[in-house]
KOLFI-533467 format. One record per atom (N, C-alpha, C, O): residue in one letter; x, y, z. Coordinates in steps of 0.2 Angstrom, whole numbers, plus 5000, padded with zeros to 4 digits. Each point is the difference from the previous one (the first is absolute). Example, Ala and Ser with C-alpha at 12.3 -4.5 7.8 and 13.67 -1.06 7.14 Angstrom:
A506649725039/A499650065000/A500450065000/A500549995003/S499350064993/S500450065001/S499650055003/S500350065001/
This chain:
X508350675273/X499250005001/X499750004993/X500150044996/X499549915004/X499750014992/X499250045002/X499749995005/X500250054990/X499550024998/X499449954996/X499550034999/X500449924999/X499749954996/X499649975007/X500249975004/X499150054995/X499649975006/X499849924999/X499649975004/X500750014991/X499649914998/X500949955002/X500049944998/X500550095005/X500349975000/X500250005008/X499549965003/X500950065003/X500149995006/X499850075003/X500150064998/X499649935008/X499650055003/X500650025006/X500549974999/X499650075007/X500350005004/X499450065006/X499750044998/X500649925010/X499350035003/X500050084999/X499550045001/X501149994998/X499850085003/X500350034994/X500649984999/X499250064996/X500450064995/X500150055003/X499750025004/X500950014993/X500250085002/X499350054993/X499849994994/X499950065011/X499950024993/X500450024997/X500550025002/X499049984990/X500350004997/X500150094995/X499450034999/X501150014998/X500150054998/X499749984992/X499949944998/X500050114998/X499649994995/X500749964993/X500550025002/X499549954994/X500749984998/X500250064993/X499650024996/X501049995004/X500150054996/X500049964993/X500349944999/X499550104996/X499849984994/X500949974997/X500049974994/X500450045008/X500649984998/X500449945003/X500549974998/X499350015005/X500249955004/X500149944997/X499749984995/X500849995009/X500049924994/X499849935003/X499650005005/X500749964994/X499549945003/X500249985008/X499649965003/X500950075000/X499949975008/X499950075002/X500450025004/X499050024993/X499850045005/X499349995000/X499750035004/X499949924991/X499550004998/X499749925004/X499549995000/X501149975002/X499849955000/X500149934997/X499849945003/X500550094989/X500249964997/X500649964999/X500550035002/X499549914997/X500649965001/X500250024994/X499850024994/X501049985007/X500550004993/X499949964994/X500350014996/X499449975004/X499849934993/X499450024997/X500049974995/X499550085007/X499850014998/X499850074998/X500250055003/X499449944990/X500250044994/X499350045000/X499549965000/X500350104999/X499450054999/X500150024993/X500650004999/X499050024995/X500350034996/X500050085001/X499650045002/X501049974995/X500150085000/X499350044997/X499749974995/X500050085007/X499850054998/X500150034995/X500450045000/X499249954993/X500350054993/X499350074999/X499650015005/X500350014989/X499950075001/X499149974999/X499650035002/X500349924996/X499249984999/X499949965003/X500549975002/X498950004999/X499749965003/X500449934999/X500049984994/X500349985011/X500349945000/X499349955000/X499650015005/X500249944990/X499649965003/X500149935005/X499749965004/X501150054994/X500049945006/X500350015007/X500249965004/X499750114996/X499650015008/X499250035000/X499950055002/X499749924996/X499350005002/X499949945002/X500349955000/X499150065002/X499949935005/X499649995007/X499549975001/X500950065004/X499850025006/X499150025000/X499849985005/X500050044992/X499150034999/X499749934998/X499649975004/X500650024990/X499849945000/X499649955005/X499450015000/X501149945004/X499850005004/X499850015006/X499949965005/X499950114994/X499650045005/X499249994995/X499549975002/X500550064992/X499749994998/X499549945000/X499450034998/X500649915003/X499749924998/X499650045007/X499450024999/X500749985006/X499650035006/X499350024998/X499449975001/X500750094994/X499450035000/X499449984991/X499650034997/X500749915002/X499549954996/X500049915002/X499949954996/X500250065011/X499749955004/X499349965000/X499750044996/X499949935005/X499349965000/X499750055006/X499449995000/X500850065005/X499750055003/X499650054993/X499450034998/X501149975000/X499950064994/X499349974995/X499650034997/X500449925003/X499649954995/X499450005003/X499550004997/X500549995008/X499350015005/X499850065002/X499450005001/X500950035000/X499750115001/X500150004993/X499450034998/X500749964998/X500150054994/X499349964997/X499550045000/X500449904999/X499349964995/X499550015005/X499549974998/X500450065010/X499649995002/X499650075000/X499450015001/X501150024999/X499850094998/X499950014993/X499450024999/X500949964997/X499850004990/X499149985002/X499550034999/X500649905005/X499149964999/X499450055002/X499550014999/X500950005007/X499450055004/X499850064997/X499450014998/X501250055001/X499850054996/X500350014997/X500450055002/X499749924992/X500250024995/X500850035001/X500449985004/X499650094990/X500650015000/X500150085008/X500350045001/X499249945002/X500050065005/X500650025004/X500250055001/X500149875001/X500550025004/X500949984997/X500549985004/X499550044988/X500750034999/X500350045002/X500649995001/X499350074999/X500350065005/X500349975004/X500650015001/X499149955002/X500449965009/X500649994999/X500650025002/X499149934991/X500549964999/X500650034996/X500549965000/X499650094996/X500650044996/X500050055007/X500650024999/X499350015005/X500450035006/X500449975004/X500450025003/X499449914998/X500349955005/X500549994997/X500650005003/X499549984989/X500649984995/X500450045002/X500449985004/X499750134994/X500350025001/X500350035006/X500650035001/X498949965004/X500249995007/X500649985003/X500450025003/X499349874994/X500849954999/X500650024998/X500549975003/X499550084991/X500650014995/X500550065007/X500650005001/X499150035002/X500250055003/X500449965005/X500650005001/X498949955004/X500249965006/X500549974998/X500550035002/X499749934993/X500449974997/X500550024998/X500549965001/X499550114997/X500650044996/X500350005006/X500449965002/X499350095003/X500550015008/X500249955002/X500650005001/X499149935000/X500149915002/X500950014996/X500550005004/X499450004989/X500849994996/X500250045002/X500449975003/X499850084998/X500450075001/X500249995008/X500650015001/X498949965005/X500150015005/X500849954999/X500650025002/X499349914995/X500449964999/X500750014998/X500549975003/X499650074990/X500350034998/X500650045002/X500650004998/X499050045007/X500450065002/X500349965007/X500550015002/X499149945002/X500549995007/X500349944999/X500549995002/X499349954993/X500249965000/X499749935006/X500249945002/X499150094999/X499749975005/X499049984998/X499650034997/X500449925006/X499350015001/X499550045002/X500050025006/X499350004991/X499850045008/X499749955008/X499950025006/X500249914992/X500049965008/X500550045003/X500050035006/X500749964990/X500549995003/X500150075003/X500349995005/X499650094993/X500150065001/X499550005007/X500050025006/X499449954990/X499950035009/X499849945005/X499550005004/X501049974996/X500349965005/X500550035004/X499950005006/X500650044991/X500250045003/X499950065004/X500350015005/X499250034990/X499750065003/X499450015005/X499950055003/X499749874997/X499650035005/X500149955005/X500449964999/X499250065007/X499949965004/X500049945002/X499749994996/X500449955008/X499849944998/X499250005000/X499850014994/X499950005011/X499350005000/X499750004993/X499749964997/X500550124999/X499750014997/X500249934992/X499649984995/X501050015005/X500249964998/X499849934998/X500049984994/X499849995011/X499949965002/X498949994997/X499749964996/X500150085009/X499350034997/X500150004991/X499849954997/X500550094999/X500150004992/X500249935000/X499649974997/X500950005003/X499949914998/X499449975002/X499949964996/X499850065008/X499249955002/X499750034995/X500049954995/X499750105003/X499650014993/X500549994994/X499750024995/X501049975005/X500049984992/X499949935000/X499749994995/X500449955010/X499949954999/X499349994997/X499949964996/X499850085009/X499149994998/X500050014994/X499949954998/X500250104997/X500150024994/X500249944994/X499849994995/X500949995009/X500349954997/X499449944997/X499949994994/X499649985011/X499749955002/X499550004997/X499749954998/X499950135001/X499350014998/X500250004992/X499649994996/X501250045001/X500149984995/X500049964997/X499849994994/X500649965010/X499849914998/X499349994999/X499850004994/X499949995011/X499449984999/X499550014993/X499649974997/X500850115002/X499550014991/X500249974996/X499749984995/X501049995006/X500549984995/X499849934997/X500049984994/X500049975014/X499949935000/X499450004999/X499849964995/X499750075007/X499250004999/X499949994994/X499749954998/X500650124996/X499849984992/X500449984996/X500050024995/X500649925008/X500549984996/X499549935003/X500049954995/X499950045007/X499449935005/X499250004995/X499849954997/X499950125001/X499350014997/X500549984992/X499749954997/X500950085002/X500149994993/X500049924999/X499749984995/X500649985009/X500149924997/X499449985001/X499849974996/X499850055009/X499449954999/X499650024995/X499649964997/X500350105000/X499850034993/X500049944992/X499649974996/X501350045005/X500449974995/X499949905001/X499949964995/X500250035011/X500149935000/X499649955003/X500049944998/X499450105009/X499749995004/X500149985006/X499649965002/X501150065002/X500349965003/X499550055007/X499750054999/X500349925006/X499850005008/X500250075002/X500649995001/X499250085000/X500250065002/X500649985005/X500550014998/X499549975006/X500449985006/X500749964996/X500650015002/X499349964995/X500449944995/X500450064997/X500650025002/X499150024992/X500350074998/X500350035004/X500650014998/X499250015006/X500550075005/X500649945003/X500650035001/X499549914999/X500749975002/X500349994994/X500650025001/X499449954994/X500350044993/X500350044999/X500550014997/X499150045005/X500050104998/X500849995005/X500650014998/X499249975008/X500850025004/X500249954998/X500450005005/X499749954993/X500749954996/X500250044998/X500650025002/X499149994993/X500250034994/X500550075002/X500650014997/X499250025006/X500250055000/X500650005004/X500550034999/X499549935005/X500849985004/X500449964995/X500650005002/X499249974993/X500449984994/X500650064995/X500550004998/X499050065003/X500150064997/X500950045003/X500550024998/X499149975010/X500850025003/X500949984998/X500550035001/X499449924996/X500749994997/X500350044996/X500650024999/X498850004997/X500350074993/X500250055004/X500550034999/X499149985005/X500050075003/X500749995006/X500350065001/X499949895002/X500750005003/X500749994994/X500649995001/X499250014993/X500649984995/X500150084999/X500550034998/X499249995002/X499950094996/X499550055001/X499549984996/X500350085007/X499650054998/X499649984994/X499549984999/X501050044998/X500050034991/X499549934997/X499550014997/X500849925007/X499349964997/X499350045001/X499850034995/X499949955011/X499650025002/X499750054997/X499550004997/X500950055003/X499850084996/X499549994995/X499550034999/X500949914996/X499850004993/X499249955000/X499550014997/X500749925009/X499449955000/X499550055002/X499549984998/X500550095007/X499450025002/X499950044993/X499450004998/X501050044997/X499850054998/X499649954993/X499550024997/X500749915000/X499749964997/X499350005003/X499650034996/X500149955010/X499450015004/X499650054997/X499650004996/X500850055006/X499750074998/X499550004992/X499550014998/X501249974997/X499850024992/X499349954999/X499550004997/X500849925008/X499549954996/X499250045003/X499549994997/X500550065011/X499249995001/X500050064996/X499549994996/X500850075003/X499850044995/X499749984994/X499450024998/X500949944998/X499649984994/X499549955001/X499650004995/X500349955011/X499349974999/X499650065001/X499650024995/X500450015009/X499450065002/X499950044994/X499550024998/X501050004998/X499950044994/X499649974994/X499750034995/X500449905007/X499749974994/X499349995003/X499749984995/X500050025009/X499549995004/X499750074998/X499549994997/X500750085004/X499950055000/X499750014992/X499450014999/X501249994996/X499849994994/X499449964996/X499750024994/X500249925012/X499649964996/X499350025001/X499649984996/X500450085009/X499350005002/X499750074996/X499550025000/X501250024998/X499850074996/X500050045003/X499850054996/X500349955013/X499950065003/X500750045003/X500649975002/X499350094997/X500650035000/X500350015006/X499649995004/X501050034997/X500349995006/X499850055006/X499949985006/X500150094991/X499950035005/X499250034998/X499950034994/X499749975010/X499250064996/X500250065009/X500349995006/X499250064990/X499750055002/X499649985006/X500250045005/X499449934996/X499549995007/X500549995004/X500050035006/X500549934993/X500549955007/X500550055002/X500350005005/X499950054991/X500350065001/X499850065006/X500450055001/X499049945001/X499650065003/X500149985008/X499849945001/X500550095004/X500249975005/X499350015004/X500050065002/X499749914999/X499249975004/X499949925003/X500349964997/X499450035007/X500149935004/X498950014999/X499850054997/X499949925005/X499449935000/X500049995006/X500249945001/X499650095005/X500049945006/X500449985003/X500650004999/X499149975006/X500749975003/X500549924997/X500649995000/X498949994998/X500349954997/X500650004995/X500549975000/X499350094996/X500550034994/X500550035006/X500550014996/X499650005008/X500650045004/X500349945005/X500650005001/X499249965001/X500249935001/X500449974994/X500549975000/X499150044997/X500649984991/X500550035000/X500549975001/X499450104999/X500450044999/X500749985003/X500649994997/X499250015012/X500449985002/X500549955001/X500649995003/X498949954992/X500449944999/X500750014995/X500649995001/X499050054993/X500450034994/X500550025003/X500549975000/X499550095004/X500950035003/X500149955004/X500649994998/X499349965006/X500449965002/X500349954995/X500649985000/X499149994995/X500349954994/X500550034995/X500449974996/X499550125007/X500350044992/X500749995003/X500649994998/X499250035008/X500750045004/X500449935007/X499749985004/X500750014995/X500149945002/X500750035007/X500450044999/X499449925006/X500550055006/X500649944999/X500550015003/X499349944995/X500649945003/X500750024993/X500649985001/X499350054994/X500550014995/X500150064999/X500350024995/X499450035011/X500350055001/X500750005002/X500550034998/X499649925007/X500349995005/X500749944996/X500650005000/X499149964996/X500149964995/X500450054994/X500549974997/X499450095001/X500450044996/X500650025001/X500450004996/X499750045010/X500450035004/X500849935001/X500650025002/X499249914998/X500349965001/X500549994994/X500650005000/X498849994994/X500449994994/X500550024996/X500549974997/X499350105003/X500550075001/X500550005003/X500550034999/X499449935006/X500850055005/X500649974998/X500550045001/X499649924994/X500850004996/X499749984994/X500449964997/X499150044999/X499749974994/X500550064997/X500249974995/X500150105006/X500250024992/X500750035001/X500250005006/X500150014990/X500750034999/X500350075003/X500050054997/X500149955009/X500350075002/X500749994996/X500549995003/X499550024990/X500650044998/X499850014989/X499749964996/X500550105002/X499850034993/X500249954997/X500449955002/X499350054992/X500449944994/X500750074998/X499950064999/X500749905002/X500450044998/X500150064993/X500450054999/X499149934997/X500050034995/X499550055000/X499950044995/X499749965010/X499450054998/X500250065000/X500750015000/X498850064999/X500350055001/X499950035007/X499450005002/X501150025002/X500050045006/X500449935005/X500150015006/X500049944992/X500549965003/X500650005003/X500149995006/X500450044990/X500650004999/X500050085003/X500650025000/X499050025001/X500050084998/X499750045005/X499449995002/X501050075002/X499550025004/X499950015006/X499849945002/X500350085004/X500349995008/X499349955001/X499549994997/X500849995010/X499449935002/X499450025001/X499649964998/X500350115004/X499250015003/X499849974990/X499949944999/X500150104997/X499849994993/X499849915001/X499449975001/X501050014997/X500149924999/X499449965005/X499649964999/X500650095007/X499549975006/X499450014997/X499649955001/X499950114995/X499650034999/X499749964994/X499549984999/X501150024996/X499849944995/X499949935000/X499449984998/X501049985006/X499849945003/X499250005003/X499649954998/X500350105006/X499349985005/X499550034995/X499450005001/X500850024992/X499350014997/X500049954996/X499550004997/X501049965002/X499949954995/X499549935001/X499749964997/X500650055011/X500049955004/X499149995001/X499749954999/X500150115004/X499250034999/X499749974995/X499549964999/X500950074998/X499449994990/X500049914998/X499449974999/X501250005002/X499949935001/X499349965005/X499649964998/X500550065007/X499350015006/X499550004998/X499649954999/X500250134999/X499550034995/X499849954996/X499549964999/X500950044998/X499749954992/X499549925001/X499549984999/X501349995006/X499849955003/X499350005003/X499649964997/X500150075008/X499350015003/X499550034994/X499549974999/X500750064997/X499550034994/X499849964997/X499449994999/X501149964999/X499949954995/X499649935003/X499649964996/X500650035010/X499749935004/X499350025002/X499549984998/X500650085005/X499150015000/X499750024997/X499550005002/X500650024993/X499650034993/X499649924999/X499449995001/X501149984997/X499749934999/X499549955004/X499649974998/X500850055009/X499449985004/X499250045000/X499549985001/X500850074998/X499350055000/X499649964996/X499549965002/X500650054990/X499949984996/X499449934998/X499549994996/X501149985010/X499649914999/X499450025006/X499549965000/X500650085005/X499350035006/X499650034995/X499449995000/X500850044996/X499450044995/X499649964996/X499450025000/X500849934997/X500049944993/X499449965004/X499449984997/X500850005010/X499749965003/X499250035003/X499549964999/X500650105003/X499250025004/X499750044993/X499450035001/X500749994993/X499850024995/X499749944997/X499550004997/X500749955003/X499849934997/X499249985005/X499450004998/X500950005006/X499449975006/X499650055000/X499649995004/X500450094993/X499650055000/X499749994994/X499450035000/X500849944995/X499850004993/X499349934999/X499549984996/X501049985010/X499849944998/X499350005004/X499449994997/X500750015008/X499449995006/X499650055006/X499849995006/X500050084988/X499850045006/X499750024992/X500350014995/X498850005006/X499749955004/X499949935002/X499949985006/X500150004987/X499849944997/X500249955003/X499649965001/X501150035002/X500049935004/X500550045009/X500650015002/X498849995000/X500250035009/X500249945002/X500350015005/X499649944993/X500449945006/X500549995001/X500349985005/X500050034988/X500950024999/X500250025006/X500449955002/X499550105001/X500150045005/X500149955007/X500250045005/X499649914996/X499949945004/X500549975003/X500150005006/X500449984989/X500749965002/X500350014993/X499850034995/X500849955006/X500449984994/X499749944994/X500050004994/X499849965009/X499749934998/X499350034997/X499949984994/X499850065008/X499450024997/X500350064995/X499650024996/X500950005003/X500350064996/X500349954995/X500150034995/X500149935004/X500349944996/X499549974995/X500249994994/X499149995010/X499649964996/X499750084995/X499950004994/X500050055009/X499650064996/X500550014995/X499849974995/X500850045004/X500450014995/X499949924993/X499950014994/X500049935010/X500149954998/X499150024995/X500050024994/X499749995008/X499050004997/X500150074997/X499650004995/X500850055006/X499850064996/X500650004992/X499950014994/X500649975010/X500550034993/X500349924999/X500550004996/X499449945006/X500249944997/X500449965005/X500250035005/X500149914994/X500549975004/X500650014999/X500349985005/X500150044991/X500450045000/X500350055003/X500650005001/X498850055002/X500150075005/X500049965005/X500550005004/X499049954998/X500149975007/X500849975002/X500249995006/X500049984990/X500649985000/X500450045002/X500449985005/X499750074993/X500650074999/X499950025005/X500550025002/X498949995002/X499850025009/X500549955002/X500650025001/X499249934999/X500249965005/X500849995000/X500349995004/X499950014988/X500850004999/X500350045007/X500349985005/X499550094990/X500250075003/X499950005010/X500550025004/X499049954998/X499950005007/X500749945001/X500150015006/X500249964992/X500349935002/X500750035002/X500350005005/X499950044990/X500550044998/X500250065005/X500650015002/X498850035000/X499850025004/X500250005009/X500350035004/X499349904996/X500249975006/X500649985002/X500350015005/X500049944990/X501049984999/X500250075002/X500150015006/X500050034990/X500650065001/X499750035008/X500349995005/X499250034994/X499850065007/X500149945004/X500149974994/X500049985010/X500249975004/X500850005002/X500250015006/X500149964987/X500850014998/X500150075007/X500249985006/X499750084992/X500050075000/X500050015008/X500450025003/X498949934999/X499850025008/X500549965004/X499950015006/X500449954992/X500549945003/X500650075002/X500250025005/X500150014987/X500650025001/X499950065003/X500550025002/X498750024998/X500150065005/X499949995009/X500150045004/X499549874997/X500149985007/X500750015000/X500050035005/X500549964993/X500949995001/X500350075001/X500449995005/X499550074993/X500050044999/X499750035007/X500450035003/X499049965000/X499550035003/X500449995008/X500250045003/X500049884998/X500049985007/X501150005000/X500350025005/X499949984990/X501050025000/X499950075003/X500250015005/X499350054991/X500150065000/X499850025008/X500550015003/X499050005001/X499850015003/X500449985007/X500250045005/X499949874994/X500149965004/X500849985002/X500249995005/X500050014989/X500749974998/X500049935001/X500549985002/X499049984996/X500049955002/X499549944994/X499450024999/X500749924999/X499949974995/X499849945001/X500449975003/X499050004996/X499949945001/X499849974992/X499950034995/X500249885005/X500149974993/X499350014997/X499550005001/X500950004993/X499550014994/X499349985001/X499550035001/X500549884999/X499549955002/X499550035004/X499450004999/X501050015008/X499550025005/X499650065000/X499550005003/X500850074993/X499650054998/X499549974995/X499450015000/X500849974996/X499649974996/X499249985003/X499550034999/X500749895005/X499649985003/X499350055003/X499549994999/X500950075008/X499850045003/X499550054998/X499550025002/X500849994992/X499650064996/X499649974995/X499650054999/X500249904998/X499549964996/X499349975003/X499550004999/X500949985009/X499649975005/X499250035001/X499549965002/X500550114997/X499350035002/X499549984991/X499449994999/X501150024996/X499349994994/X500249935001/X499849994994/X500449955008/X500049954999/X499349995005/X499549984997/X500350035008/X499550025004/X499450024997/X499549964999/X500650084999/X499350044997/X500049954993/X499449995000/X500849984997/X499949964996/X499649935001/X499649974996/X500850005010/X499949945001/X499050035005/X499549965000/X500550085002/X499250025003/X499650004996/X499549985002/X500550034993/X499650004993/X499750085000/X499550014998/X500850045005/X499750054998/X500150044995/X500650004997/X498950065002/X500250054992/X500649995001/X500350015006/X500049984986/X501150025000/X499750074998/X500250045005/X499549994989/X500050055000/X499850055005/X500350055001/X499349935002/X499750065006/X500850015005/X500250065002/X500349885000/X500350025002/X500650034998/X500450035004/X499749964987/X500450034999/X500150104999/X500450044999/X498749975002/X499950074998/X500250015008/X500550035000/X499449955005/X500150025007/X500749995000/X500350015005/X500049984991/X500849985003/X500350064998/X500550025003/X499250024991/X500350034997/X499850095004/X500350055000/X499049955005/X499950055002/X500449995006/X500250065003/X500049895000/X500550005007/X500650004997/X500549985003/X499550034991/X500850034998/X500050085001/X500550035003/X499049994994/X500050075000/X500050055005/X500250065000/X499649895005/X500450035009/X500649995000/X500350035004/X500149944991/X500949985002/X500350074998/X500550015003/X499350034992/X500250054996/X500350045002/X500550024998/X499150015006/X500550095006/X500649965003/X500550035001/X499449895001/X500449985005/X500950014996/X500550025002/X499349954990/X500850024997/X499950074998/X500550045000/X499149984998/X499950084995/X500350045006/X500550034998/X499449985009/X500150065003/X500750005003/X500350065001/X500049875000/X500950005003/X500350024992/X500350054999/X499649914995/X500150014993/X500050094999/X500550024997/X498950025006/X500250074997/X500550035004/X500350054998/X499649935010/X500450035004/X500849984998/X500550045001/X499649904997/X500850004997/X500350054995/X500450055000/X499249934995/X500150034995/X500150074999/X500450034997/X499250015007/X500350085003/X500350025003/X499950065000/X500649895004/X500450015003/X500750014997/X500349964996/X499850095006/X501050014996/X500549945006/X500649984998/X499150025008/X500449975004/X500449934996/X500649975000/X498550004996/X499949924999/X500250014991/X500249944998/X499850104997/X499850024994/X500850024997/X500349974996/X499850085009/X500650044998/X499650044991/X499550035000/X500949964996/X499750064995/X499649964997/X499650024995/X500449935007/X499249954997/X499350035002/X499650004996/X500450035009/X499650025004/X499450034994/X500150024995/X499149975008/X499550004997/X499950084997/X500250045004/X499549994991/X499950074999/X499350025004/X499649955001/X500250134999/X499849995006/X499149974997/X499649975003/X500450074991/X499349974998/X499949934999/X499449985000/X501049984999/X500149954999/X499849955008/X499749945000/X500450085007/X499950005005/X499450015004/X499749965004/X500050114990/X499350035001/X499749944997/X499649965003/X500550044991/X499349944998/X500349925004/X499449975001/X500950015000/X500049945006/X499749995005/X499849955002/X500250125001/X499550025008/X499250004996/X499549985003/X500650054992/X499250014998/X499549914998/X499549985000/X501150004999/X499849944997/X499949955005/X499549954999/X500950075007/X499749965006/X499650035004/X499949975006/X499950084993/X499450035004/X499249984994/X499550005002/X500749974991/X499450004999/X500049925002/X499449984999/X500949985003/X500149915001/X499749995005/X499649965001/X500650105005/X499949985008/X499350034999/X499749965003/X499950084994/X499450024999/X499549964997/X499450005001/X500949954995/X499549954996/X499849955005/X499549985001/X501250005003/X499949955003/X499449995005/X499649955001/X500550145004/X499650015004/X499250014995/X499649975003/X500250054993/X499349994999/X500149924997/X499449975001/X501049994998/X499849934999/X499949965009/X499549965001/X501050045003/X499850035007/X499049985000/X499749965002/X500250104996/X499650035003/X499349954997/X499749975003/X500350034991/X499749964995/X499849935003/X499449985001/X501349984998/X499949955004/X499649985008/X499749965002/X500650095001/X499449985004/X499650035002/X499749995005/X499850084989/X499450015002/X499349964995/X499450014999/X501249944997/X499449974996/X499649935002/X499549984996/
């Protein structure tokens, strides 16, 4: 039975026992032919990756539209949001790789197992939705960037965007490790347009005002809400736990220290903390950066267009032309680069967590094409209607933010299980702030709830 959810699915799994840090390749799932590298005593970089990945999620054209629409409105008001959502993600994230690591499983595929059909069944229907409203931010401003750049027909754009991005899947069926590196290049190229955007304008990364956790109204807590949904993304939660399940080496580099040395508990205790720290680092380093390029961006549009140009605040297309009249045709450009970029990868990403989402759950796969088709079809719609991309893109990202508990809550309840964990298993404050984290999501959502329809 293989562990690897992007290859063959079967209808029913035994559950699954948490996998012992020592184990070798047919207990993990892996084929003999293939090679992990061993564990040495420091950070290996060529097992990082996996975050990555996860990472292009959370500096999608979702993020480009809450992030410049929040900078335009009030300024730097609502950074807090947005650097707690960051380190919110790093947490979700961290558990996502760990869950992976330690069973050898997906979390589709673990609670397919463990619950119910009903409820099963029910959690595949809202990741699919998640899947869908992801695309849609994806295609929408990978669609806004070409006609930007080129002036091609919105509708015209978003079928490119999925060409293109179905072009992408061959790297990614030759190898992880490609993909890894095409996403984590994504990452660096929008990190530096935004920093040079940032730099250009003089304004510094982090101020004191956006620091102060206070919301404005409703409108600002509608942002808000959009911000944790674009920060925190549920389809690569589910997307992380996947990558991990045989991405690293269950065996020491022969040469480290405590290898060779030591009764097995020892070895076992060394192994799962190296194993961790690779993790750790991995997530620290991919959202860092993501953070980073989220920061770069609503600091810009806070620097640029609050007060002086509120229209920004409008669409993408009106955030393109203010950049282009405030700081020259050169910043306009590097918008609309970085949105294009934007758009390709976070599509790439929502393709390979639909595969992920409907194997794990379901045990069952349909062709690339056809998810393709399926999940494009709704912004190809709203596109071809002629109405705001961006209004639908900030909407896309607040009915994301409903998807959140749906992976965050089966995600905490695994992970502190010794049943499912074994000495993986979560520590307890570590559990404590995961519950805390999903009691502050399920409460935003309800005053957003509430918002929306007493306005």
């Amino acid at each position: 039975m293989t562990a690897d959810p992007f290859t063959t699915y079967t209808d029913q799994l035994a559950p699954a026992p948490a996998r012992s840090p020592g184990a070798g390749a047919e207990d993990d799932g892996r084929t003999p032919k293939e090679r992990r590298p061993p564990l040495r005593a420091g950070v290996s970089y060529a097992l990082l990756g996996p975050a990555f990945v996860a990472a292009i999620a959370y500096v999608d054209p979702g993020n480009f539209a809450t992030n410049v629409q929040a900078g335009a409105t009030f300024g730097p008001l609502l950074l807090w949001v947005l650097l707690t959502a960051n380190v919110v993600a790093m947490l979700l994230q961290y558990l996502s790789g760990k869950l992976g690591v330690a069973t050898g499983r997906s979390l589709p595929e673990l609670c397919r197992t463990r619950y119910r059909r009903p409820v099963v069944w029910g959690l595949w229907v809202q990741a699919e939705a998640v899947v869908v409203m992801t695309d849609l931010a994806e295609v929408i401003g990978g669609a806004i960037a070409l006609h930007l750049l080129f002036g091609l027909p919105l509708w015209l754009g978003g079928l490119v965007i999925g060409a293109a991005s179905l072009a992408l899947m061959p790297m990614r069926g030759r190898g992880r490790r490609r993909f890894e590196v095409l996403m984590a290049a994504c990452l660096a190229c929008l990190l530096a347009l935004f920093l040079s955007q940032v730099l250009g304008t003089g304004a510094p990364l982090v101020t004191a005002n956006g620091l102060m956790p206070r919301l404005s109204g409703a409108e600002s807590l509608v942002l808000a809400g959009a911000i944790v949904g674009a920060t925190v993304m549920p389809h690569v939660i589910y997307l992380h736990s996947a990558l991990t399940s045989n991405r690293y080496g269950l065996s020491l580099d022969p040469g480290s220290p405590g290898a060779d040395s030591g009764p097995p508990g020892d070895r076992d205790r060394l192994l799962r903390h190296r194993l961790l720290r690779h993790v750790r680092a991995d997530v620290l380093l991919a959202m860092g950066l993501a953070g980073a390029v989220n920061v770069a961006l609503l600091v810009s549009a806070a620097t640029l267009f609050h007060p002086g140009a509120p229209e920004a605040a409008t669409s993408l297309g009106a955030a393109h032309d203010a950049y282009g009249r405030l700081v020259g045709p050169m910043a306009a450009l590097v918008f609309a680069l970085a949105l294009l970029v934007s758009g390709l990868a976070g599509t790439s990403v929502g393709m390979y967590a639909g595969e992920v989402v409907m194997g794990g759950f379901l045990g069952r796969r349909i062709p690339v094409l056809l998810r393709r088709l399926l999940t494009m079809a709704p912004a190809i719609a709203v596109l071809a209607a002629g109405g705001s991309a961006t209004a639908g893109l900030v909407m896309s990202q607040i009915i994301l933010s409903f998807g959140i508990p749906f992976a965050l809550v089966p995600l905490v309840l695994l992970t502190r299980d010794p049943a499912v964990m074994g000495g993986w298993v979560n520590r307890r404050a570590t559990t404590y702030c995961a519950w805390a984290v999903s009691a502050v999501v399920v409460a935003l959502n309800a005053a957003l709830l509430v918002s929306l329809f007493t306005d």
